[in-house]
N, C-alpha and C positions, 0 to 999 in steps of 0.2 A: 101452324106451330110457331113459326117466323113470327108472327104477327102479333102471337100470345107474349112473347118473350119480351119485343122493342113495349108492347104497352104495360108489362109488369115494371122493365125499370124505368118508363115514364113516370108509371102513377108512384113509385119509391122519390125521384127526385120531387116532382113537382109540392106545389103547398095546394091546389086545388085541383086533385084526384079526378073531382068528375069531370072535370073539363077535357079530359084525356082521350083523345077520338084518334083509332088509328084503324086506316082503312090498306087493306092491299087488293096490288091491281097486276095478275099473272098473264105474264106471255109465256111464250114458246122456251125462249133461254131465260128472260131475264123475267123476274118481279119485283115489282116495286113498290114499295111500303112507304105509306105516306102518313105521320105525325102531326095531330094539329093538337096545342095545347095554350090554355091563356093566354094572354098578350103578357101579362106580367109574370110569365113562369115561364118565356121562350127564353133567358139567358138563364135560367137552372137547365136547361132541356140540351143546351150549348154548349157554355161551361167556359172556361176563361180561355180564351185563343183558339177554342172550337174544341179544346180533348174531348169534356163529356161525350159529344155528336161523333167526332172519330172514334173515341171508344165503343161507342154503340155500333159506330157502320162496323169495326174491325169483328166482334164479336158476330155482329148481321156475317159477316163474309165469310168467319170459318164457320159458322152454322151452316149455310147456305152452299157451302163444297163439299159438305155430306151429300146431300140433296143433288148435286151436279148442276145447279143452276144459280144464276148469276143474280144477287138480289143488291138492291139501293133504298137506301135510304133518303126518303124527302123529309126536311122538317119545312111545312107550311105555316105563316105568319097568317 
């Protein structure tokens, strides 16, 4: 569900949608959800002094305290 969500507002910011690959990868407490998107659509994915990427982890986090489990965000280059 995590997973479904980080890649709906990827594929909203980016200019090429399909390039949009987001993989998660569950432990025990923590999952971590890994973002890979263009080379030239990783500063939409970012955003100016990183808000976009903290707006995403903050939203990832209170999602994720439903759940009781501790989730992160990777954005991959």
């Amino acid at each position: 569900m995590l997973k479904d969500l980080i890649e709906y507002i990827a594929k909203a910011l980016v200019d090429d949608p399909d390039s949009v690959h987001v993989t998660e990868i569950e432990g025990e407490q923590t999952s971590v959800i890994e973002l890979k998107v263009a080379k030239e659509d990783l500063g939409k994915v970012i955003g100016k002094q990183g808000r976009t990427a903290r707006a995403m982890r903050t939203i990832l986090g209170a999602s994720s305290t439903k759940n009781r489990k501790r989730s992160v965000l990777e954005i991959l280059e």
